[in-house]
N, C-alpha and C positions, 0 to 999 in steps of 0.2 A: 493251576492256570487252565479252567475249564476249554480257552479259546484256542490255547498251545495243543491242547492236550487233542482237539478236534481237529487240528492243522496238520496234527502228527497223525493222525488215524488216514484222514483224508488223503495224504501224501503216499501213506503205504498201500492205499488201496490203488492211487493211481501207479503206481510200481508195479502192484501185483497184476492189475490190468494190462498193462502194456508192456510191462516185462518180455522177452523171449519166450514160446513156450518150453516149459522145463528150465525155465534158469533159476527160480526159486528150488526148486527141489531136486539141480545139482549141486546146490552147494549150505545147507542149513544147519553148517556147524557153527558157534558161537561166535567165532571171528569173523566168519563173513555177516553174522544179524549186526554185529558189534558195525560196520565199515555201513551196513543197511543204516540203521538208526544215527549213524554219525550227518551222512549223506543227508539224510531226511531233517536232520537237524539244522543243517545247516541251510536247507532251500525252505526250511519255517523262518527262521533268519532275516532271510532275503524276503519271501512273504511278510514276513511283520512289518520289514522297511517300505514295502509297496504298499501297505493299507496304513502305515503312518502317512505318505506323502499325498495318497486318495486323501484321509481325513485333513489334511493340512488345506489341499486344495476344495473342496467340496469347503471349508472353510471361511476361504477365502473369496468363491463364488455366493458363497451366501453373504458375506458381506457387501460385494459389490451388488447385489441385487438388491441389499435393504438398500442401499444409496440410491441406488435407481428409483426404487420405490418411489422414496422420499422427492427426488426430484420431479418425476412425476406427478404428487399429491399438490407439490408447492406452485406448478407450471398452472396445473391446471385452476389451482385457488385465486393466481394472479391473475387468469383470464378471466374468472366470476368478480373481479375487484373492479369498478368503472375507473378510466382512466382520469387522474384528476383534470379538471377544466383550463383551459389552455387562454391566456389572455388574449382580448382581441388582438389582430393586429396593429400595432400603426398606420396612420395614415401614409401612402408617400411621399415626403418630404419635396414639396415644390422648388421648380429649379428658378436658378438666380431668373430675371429677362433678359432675353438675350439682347444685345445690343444694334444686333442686327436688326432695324426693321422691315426685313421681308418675312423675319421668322416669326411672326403673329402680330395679330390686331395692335394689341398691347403694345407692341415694342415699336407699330409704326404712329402711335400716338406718344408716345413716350420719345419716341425721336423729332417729331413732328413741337410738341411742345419746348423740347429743349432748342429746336432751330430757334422758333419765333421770337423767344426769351434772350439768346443770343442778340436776335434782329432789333427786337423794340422794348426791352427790360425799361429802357429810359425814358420812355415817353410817359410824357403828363398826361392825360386825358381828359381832366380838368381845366385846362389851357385850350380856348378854339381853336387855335391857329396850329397847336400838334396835332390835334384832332383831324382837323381835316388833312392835315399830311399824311397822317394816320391811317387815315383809310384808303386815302389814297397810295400811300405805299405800302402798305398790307397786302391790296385786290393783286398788283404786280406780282408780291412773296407769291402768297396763295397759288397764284397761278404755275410758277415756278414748282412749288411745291408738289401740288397736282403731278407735274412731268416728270417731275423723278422720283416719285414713291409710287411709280405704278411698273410692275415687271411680275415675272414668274415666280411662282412657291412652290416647296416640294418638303411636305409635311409631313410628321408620321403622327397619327392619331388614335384613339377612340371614338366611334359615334356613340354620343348620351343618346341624343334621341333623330328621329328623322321624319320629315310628311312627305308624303307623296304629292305633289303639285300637277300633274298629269301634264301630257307632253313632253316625257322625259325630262322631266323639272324634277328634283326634290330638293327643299330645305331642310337642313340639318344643324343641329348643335355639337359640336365635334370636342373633343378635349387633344389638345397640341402638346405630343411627348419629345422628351430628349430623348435620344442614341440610347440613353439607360432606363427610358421608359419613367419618367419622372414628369410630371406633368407642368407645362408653362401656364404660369396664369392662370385664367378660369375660361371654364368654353366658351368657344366663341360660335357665332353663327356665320353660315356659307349656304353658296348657292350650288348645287351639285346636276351638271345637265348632260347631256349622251347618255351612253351606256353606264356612264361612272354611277349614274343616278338608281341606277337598279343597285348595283355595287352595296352603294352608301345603304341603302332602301332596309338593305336582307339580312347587313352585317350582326355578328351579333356582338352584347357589348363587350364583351372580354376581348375580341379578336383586334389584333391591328394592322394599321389602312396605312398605305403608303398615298398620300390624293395629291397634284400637281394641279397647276392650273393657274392662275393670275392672283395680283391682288391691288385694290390703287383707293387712292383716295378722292373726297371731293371735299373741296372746304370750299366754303359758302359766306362771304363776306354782310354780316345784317349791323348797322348802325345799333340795331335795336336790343341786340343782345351784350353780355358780360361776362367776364370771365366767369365759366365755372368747370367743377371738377368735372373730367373728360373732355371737357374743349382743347384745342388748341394755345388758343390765345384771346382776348376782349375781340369782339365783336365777329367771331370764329365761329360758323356751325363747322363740324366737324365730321363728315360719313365715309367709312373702310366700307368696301367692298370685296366679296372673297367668290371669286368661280371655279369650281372644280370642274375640270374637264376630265381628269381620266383617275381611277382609284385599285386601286390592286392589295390582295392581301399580302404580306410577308411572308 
């Protein structure tokens, strides 16, 4: 065993090294080399055991390194791979109309029509003599009507788009969210004046508007007109009007 054999030299040389001086050559009879070389045998022993568990571990670090490698090589080959292509999103799913109509346009014509239909579902129109009760007690509703669908709104929005109307005027196309950010209906137009109007003016469209301000109607009683879709009722013109007075973001 060339390796024992060099462990065994090496060991006796560090003895003879740092030995006492004179303690080899007081005692170099047979027994004491015999207790030397037992000695030295035994701390090759112990040496063999310590470059077995170096080799075991040096081993073992080299395996954990090839892994390392490898994840390394794999990390880095994922990030040169493009990510595959991600579906659009869906659209936001539109919320019921609220029932309420002061919570938009939509829902005060949608209340507005279900009143009338209540009111004069039965009338003939065809018949003169409904007809002219007709209208005559239509202009009364209308007027009624008029008085209590006009009061305050407190909206949460997006602005589509906006114009500057000068005089602290702007018209705007706004889109009306739920609490969950779900869109009512489809945009509506408002008048945005004061300060609010710069507000509305600058927003941009991702951002959302909290805008308050009024909202009412005018129905316009014409013989000459007929039921169609967005009116009221037969002989109904029908105009919401929306003012924002004050707009703030969230």
């Amino acid at each position: 065993m060339p390796r024992l054999f060099m462990l065994g030299v090496l060991s006796l040389s560090l003895v003879a090294a740092f030995a006492p001086a004179g303690a080899l050559a007081q005692d170099d009879s047979p027994a004491a080399l015999r207790r030397t070389i037992d000695q030295q045998a035994e701390r090759i022993a112990e040496l063999e055991a310590l470059l077995e568990r170096a080799n075991a571990k040096i081993a073992d670090l080299t395996e954990v390194n090839r892994t390392l490698r490898e994840t390394i090589r794999k990390n880095v080959n994922d990030a040169k791979t493009p990510a595959p292509a991600q579906p659009d999103a869906a659209p936001d799913t539109p919320a019921e109309l609220p029932a309420d109509p002061f919570a938009s346009p939509e829902s005060m014509r949608a209340a507005l029509a279900q009143a009338w239909q209540a009111e004069f579902a039965g009338v003939d129109l065809n018949d003169e003599a409904q007809r002219r009760r007709y209208l005559r007690d239509v202009r009364r509703w209308a007027g009624k009507a008029q008085r209590e669908n006009r009061g305050p709104i407190d909206w949460r929005v997006h602005v589509v788009s906006a114009r500057d109307e000068g005089r602290q005027t702007t018209s705007a196309q706004v889109q009306i969210l739920t609490d969950d950010n779900r869109p009512v209906g489809e945009p509506v137009g408002v008048t945005v004046t004061g300060r609010a109007a710069r507000t509305v003016l600058s927003a941009p469209a991702d951002a959302v508007l909290e805008l308050t301000g009024t909202i009412s109607v005018i129905l316009t009683v014409d013989a000459r007109l007929r039921a169609t879709e967005g009116q009221t009722g037969d002989y109904i013109d029908t105009v919401i009007e929306t003012t924002i007075t004050s707009a703030r973001y969230e």
